[in-house]
Residue frames relative to the residue before (quaternion, step in Angstrom):
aa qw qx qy qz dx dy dz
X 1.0000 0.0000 0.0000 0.0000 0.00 0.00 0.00
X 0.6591 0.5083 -0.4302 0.3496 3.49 0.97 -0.99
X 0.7850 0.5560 -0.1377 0.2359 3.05 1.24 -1.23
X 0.2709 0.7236 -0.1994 0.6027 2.82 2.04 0.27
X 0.6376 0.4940 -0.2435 0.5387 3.20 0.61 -1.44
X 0.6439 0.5090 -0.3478 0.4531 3.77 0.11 -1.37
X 0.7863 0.3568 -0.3065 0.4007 3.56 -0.31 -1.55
X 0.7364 0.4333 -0.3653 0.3695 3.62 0.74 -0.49
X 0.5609 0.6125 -0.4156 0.3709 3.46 1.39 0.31
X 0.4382 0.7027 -0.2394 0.5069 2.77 2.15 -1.46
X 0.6321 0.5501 -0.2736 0.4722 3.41 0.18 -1.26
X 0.8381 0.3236 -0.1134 0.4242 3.62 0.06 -1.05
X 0.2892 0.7162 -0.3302 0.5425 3.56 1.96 -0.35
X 0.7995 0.2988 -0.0523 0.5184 3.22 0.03 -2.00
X 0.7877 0.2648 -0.4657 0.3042 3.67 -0.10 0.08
X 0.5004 0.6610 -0.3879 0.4028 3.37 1.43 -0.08
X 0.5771 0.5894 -0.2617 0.5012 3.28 1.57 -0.86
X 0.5955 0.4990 -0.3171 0.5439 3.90 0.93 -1.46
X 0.6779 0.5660 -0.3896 0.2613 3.58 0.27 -1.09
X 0.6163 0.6449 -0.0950 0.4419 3.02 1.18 -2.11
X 0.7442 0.3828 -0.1512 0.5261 3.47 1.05 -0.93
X 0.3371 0.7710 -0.4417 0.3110 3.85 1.12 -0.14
X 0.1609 -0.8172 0.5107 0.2132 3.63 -0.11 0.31
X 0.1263 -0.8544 0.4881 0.1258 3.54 -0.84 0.24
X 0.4367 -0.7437 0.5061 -0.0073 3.08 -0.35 1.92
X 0.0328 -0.8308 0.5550 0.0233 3.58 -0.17 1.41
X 0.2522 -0.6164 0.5675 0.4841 4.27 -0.65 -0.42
X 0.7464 -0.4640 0.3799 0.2885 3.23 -1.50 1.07
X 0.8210 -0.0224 0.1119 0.5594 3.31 0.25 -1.83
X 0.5640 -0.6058 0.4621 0.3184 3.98 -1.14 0.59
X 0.8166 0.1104 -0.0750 0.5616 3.36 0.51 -0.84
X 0.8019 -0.2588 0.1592 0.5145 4.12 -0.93 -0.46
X 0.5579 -0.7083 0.3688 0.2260 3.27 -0.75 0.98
X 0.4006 -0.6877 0.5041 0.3354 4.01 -0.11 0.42
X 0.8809 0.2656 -0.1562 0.3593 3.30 -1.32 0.66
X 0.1324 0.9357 -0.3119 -0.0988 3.10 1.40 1.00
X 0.4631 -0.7744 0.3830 0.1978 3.78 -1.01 0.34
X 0.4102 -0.7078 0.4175 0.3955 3.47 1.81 0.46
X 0.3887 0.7431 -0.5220 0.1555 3.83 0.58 0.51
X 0.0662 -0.7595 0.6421 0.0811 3.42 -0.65 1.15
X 0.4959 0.6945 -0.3717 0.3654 3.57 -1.45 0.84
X 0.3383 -0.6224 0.6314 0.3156 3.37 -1.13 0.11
X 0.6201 -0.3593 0.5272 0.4566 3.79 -1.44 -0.12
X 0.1020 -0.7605 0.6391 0.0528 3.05 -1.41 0.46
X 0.5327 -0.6995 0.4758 0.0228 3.64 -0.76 1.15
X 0.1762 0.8931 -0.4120 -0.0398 3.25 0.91 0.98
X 0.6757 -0.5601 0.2636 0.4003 3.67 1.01 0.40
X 0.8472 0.1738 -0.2820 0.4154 3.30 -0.75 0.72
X 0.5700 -0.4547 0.2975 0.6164 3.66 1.61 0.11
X 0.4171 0.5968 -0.5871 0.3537 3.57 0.60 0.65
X 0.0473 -0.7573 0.6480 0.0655 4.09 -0.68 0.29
X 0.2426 -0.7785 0.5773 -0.0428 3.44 -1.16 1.32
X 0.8598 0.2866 0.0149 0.4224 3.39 -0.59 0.21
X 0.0433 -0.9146 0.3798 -0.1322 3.08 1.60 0.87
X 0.0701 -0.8031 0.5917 0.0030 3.83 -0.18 1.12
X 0.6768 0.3274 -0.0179 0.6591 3.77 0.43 -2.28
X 0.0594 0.7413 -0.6582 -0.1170 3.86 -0.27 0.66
X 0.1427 -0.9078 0.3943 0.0111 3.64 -0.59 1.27
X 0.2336 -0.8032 0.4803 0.2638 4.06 -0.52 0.43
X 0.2722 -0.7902 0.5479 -0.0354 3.19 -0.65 1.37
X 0.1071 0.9157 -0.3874 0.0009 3.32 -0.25 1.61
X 0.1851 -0.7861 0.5719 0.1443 3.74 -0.46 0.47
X 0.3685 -0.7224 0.5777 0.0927 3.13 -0.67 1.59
X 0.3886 -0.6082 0.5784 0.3803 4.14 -1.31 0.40
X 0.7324 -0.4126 0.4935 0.2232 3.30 -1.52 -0.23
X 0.6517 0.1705 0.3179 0.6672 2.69 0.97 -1.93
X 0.0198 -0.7472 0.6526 0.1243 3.83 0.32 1.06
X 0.1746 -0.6852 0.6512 0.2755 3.27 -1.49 -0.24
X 0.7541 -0.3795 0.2738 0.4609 3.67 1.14 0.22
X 0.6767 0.4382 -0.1890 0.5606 3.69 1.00 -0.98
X 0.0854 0.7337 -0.6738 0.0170 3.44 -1.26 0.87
X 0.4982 -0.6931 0.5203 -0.0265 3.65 -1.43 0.65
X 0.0903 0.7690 -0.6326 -0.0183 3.73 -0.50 0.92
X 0.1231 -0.8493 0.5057 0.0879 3.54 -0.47 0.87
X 0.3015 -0.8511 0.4086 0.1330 3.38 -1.05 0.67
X 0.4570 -0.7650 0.3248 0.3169 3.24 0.22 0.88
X 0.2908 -0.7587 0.4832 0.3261 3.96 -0.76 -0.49
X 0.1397 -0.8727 0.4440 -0.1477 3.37 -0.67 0.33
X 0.2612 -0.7770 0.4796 0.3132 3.33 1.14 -1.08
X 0.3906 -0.6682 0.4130 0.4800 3.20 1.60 0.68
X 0.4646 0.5905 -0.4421 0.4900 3.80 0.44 0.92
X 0.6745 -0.3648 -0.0163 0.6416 3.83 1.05 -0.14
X 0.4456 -0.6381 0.5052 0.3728 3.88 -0.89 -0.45
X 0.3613 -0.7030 0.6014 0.1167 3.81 -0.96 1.36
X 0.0971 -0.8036 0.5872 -0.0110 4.05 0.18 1.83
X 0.5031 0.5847 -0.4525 0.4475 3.84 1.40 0.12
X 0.8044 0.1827 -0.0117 0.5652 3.29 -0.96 -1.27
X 0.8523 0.1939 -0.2115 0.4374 3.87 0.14 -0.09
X 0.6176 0.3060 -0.3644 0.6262 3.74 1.39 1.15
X 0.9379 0.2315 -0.0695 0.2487 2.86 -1.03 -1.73
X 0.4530 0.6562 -0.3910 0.4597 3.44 1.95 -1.01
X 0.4727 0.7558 -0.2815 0.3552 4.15 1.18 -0.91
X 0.6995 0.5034 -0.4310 0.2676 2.99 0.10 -1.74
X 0.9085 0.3463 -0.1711 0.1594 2.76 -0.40 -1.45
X 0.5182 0.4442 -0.4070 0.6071 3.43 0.92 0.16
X 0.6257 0.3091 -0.4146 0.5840 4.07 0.46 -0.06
X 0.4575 0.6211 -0.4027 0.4928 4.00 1.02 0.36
X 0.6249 0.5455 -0.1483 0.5385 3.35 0.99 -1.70
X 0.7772 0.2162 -0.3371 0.4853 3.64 0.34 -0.52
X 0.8371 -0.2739 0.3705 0.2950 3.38 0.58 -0.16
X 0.7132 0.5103 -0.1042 0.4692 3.32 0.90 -1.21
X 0.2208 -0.7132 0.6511 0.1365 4.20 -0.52 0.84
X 0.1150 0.8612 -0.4897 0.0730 2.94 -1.00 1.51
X 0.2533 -0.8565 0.4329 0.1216 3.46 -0.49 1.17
X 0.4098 -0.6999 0.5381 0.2295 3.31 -1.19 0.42
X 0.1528 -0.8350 0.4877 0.2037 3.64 -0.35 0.65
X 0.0724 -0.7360 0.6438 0.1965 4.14 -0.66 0.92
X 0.1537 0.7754 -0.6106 -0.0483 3.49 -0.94 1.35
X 0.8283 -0.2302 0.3711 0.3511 3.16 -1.95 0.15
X 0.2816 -0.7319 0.5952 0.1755 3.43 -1.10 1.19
X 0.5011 -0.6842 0.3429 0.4039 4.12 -0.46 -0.09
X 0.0065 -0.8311 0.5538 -0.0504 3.33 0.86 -0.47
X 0.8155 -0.2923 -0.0330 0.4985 3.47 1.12 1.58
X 0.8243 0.2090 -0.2755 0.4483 3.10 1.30 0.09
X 0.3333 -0.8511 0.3139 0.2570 3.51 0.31 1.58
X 0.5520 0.5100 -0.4462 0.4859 4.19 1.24 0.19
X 0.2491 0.7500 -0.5197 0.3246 3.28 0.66 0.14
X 0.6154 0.5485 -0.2407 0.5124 3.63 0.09 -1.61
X 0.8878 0.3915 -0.0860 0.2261 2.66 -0.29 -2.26
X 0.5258 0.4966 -0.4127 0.5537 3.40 1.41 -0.60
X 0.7460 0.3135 -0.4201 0.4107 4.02 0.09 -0.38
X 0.3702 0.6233 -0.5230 0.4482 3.83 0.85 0.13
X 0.6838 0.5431 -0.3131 0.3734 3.24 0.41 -1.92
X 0.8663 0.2335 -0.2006 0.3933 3.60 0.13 -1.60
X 0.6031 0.5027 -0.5242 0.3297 3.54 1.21 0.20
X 0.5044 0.4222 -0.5566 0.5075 4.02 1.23 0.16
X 0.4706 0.6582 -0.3973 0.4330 4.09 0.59 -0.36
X 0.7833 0.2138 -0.2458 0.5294 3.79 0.56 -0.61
X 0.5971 0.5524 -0.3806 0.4398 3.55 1.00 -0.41
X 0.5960 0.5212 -0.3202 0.5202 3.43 1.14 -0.21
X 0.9297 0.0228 -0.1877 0.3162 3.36 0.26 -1.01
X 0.3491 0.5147 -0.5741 0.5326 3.05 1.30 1.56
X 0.2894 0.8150 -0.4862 0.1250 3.63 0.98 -0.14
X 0.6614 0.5245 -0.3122 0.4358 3.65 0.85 -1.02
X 0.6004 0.5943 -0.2902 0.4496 3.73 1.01 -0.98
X 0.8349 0.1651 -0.1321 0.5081 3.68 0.72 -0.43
X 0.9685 -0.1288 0.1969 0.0812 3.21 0.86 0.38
X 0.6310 0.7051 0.1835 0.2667 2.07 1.55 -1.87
X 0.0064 -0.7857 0.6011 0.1456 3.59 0.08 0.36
X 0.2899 -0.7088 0.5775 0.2829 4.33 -0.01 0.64
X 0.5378 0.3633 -0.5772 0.4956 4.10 0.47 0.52
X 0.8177 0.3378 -0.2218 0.4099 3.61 0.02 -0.49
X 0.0946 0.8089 -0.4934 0.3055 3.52 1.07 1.67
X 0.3389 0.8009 -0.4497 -0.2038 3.58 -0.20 -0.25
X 0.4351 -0.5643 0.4771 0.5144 3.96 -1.13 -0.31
X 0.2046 -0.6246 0.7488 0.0859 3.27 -1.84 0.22
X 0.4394 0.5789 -0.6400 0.2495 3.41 -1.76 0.33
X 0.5234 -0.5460 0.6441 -0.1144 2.37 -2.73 1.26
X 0.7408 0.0649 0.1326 0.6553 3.75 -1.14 0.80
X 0.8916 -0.3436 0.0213 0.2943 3.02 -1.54 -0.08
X 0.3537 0.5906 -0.4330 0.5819 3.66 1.99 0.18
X 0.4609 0.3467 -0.6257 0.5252 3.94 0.29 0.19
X 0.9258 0.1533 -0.3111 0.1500 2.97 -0.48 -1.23
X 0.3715 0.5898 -0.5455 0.4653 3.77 1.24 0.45
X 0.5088 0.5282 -0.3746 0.5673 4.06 1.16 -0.58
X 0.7238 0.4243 -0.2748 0.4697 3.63 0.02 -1.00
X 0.7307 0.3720 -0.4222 0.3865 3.41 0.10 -1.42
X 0.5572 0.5360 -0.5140 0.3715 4.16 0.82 -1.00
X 0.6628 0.6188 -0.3749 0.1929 3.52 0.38 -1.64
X 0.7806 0.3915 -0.0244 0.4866 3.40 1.45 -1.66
X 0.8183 0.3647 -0.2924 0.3346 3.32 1.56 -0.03
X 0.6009 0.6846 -0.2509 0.3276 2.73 1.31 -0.07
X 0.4561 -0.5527 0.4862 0.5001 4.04 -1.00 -0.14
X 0.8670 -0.3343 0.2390 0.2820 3.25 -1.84 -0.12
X 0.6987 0.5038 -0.1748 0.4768 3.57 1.65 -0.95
X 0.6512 0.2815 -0.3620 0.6048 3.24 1.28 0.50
X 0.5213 0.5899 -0.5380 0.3012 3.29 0.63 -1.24
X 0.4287 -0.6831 0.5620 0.1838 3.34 -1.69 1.07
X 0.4788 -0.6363 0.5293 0.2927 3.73 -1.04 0.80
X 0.7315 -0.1207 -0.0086 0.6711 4.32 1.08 0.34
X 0.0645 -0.8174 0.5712 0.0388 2.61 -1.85 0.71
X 0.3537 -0.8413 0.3950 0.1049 3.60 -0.62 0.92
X 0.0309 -0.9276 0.3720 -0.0127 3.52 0.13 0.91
X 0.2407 0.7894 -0.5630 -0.0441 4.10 -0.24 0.49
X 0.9085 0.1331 -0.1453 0.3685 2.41 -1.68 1.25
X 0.3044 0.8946 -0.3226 0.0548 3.43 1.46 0.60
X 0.3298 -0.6862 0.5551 0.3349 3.74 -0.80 -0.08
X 0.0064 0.8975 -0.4317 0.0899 3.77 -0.22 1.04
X 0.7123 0.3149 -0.1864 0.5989 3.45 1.14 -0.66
X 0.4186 -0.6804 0.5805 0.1576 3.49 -1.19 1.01
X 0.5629 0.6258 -0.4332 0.3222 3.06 0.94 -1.10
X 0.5560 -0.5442 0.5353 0.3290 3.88 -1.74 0.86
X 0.7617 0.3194 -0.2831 0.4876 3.77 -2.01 0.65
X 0.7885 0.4178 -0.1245 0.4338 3.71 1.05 -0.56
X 0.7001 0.3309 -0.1311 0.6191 3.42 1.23 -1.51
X 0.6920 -0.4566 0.4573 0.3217 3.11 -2.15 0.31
X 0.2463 -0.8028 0.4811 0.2518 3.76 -0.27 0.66
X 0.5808 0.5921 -0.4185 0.3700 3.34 0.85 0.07
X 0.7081 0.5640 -0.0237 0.4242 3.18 1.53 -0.93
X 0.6241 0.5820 -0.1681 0.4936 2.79 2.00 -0.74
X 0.4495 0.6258 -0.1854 0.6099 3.27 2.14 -1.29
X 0.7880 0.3198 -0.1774 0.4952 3.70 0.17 -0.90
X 0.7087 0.3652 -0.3160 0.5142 3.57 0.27 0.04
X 0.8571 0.1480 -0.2328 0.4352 3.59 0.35 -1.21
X 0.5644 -0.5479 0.4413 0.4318 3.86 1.36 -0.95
X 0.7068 -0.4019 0.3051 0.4958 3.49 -1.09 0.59
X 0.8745 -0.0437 0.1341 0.4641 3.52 0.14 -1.13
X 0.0844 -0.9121 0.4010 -0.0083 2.58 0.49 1.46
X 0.4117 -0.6857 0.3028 0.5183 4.37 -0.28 -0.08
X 0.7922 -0.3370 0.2658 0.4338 3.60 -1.36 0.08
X 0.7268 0.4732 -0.1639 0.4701 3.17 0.94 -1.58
X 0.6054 0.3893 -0.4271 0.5473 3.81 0.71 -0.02
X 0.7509 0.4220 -0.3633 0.3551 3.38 0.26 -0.83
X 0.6273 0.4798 -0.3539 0.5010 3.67 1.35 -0.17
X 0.5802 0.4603 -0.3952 0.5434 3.71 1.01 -0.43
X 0.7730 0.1871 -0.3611 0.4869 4.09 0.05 -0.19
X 0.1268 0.7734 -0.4925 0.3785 3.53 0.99 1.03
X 0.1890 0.8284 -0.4606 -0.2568 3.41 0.71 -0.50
X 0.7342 0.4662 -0.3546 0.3433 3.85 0.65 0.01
X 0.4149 0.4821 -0.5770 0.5125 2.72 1.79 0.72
X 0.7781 0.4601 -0.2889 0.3152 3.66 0.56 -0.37
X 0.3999 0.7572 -0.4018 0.3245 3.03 1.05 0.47
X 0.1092 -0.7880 0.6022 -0.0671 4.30 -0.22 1.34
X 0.7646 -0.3772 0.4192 0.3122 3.41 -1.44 0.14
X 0.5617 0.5932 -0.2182 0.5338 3.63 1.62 -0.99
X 0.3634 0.8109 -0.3709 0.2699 3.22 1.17 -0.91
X 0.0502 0.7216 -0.5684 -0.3921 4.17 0.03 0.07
X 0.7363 -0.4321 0.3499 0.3858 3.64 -2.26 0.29
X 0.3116 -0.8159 0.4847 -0.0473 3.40 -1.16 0.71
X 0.0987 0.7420 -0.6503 -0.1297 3.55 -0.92 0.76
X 0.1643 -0.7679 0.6190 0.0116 3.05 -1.42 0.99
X 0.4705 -0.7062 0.5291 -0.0038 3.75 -1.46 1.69
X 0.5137 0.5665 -0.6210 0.1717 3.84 -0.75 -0.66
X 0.5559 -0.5219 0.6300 0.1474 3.00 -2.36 -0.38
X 0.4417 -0.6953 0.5057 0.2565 3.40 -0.46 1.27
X 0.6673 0.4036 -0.3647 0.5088 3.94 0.65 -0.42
X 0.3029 0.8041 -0.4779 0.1825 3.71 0.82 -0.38
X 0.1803 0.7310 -0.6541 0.0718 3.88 0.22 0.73
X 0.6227 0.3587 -0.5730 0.3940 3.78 -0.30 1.29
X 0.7626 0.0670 -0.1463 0.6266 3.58 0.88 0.01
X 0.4934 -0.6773 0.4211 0.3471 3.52 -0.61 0.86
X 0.4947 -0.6832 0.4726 0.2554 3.18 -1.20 0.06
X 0.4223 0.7742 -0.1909 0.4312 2.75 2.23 -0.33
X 0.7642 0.3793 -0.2168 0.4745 3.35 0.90 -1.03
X 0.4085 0.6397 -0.3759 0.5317 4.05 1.58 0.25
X 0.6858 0.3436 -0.3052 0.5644 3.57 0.51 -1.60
X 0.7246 0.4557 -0.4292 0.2882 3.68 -0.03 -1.11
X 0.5975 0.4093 -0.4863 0.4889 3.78 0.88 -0.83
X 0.8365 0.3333 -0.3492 0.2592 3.76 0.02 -0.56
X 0.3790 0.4256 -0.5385 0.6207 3.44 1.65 0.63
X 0.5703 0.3841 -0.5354 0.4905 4.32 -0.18 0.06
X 0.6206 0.5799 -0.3326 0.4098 3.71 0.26 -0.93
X 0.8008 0.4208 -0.1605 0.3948 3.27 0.77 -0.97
X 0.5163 0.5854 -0.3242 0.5345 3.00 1.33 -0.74
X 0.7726 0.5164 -0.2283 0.2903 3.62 0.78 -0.64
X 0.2609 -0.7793 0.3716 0.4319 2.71 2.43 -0.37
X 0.2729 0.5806 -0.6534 0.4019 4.10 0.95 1.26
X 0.4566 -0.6136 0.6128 0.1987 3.35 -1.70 0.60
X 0.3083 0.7448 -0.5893 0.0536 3.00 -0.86 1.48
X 0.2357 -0.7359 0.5468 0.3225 3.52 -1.19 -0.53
X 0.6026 -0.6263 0.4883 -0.0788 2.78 -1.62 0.44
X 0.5122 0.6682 -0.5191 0.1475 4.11 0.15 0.28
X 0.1420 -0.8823 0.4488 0.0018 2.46 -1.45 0.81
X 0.3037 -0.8381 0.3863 0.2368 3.77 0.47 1.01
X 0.5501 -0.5853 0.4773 0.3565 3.35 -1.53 0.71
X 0.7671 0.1764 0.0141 0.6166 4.24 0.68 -0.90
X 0.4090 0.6748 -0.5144 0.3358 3.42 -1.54 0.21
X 0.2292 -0.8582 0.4560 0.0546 3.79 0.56 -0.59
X 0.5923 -0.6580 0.3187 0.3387 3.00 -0.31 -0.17
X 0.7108 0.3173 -0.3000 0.5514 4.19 -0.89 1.01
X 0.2410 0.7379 -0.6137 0.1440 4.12 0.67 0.47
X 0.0579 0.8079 -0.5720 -0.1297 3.40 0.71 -1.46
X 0.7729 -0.4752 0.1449 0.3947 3.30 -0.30 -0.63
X 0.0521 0.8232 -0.4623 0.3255 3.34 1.51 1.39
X 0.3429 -0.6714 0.6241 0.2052 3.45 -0.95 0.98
X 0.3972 0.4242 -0.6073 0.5417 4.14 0.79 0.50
X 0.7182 0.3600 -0.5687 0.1767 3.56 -0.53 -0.78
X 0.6213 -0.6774 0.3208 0.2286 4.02 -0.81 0.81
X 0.6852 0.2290 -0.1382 0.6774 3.30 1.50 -0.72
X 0.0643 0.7749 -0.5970 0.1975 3.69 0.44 0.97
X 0.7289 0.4459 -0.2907 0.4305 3.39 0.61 -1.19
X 0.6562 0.6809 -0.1182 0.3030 3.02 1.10 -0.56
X 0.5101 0.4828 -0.1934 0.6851 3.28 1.26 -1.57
X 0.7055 0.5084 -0.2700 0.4134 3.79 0.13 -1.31
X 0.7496 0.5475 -0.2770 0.2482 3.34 0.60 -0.54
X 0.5715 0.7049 0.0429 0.4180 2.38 1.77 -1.85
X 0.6624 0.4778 -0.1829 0.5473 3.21 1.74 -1.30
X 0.6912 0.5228 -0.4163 0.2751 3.29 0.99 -0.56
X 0.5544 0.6543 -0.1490 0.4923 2.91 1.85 -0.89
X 0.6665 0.4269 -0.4133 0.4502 3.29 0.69 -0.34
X 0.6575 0.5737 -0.2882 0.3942 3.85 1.16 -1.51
X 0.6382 0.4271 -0.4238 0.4803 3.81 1.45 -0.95
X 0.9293 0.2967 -0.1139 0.1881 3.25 0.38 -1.07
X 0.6537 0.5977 -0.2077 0.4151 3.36 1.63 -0.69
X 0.7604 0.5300 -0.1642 0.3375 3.00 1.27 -1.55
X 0.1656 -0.8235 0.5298 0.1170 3.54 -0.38 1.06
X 0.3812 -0.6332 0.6677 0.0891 3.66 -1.61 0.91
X 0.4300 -0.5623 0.6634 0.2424 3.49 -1.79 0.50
X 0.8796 0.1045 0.0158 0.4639 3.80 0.58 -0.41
């Protein structure tokens, strides 16, 4: 009987735990999405968690167990060409579970000519994390952005473009693409966000270290000094702009690795980067409330 007794706690242990851990898959926007992107097509399924052709762009949240107040929207990468919800989303959760922290994966809307696109689903995906904030947990000061490759710089571009009601309260960035600017920026990314020829003035507004202000929120930033698909150049420079502003940020940088690890157990200094982050979110990162 006793033993009975056990497995049926077990039993009830573990589904309280599955439950608790259920993600909920919200749609971005109720009705038509603003800022349309001429997108003709169904989604497309490009294999391994890559998604193409982004139609229903959707936030995917994973509540903690055990919130601690702090929650996470991550942006996938992609090359603004589709968004990688494996190794650069959903692979996440759970270890950003483990500390405490609900974290969601955002699937948004590539531009295909119109470069707010992105940015308009950034906006409304810090917009529901806020005012669902109480449901998970949540304290809506202690929001931040996340993202990879060209999700840094859809992370970055929210951090520096936006107003106060989205703007994120930190932001986490590996390996990011940030500077539009030619000889410097990812050209794939640059093509897909701004267009063949695009004008000065766009290409200086999704600059992001030109846009970087005192408002700016504090920042840790990841990549790989050998990185030859996104410089490594355009990491150090946002976190020399950062400084200059006197924002709190860091900086690491690894000796190997390349470029797209996310959260692959190949990448060599996983334990690391991972660690480092936890440490920085318990202990460095400071809140207004």
């Amino acid at each position: 009987m006793k033993k009975i007794f056990i497995f049926s706690c077990l039993l009830i242990a573990m589904a309280t735990t599955l439950f608790a851990q259920k993600p909920v898959e919200l749609p971005l926007w109720q009705n038509v999405p603003p800022n349309s992107n001429k997108l003709s097509g169904p989604e497309k399924d490009l294999g391994d968690g890559r998604i193409g052709n982004v139609s229903k762009p959707t936030l995917t949240v994973y509540p903690a167990d055990k919130p601690n107040g702090t929650a996470i929207v991550m942006c996938p990468g992609g090359g603004y060409s589709y968004v990688a919800t494996k190794h650069e989303g959903h692979d996440m959760a759970a270890w950003f579970n483990e500390q405490g922290i609900a974290f969601a994966v955002l699937k948004y809307r590539m531009p295909n000519g119109n470069p707010e696109v992105p940015l308009s689903d950034a906006k409304q995906a810090m917009r529901i994390m806020r005012k669902h904030a109480a449901e998970w947990g949540v304290n809506p000061a202690r929001v931040g952005i996340m993202g990879a490759s060209a999700g840094g710089h859809l992370a970055a571009s929210l951090a520096n473009l936006s107003s106060k009601d989205t703007r994120p309260d930190f932001q986490i960035l590996l390996y990011p693409v940030i500077s539009m600017q030619k000889g410097l920026t990812h050209s794939g990314s640059r093509k897909n966000l701004l267009g063949e020829k695009p004008s000065a003035k766009l290409e200086q507004k999704f600059s992001l270290d030109k846009q970087v202000s005192a408002s700016s929120p504090q920042a840790f930033i990841a990549l790989s000094a050998d990185d030859d698909a996104v410089s490594p150049e355009n990491g150090t420079g946002y976190y020399r702009a950062l400084k200059a502003k006197k924002v709190p940020a860091v900086l690491h940088t690894y000796p190997t690795g390349k470029h797209g690890w996310g959260f692959r157990d190949t990448f060599k200094y996983k334990a690391q980067w991972t660690s480092e982050l936890k440490k920085w979110l318990a202990e460095e990162v400071k809140f207004s409330s």
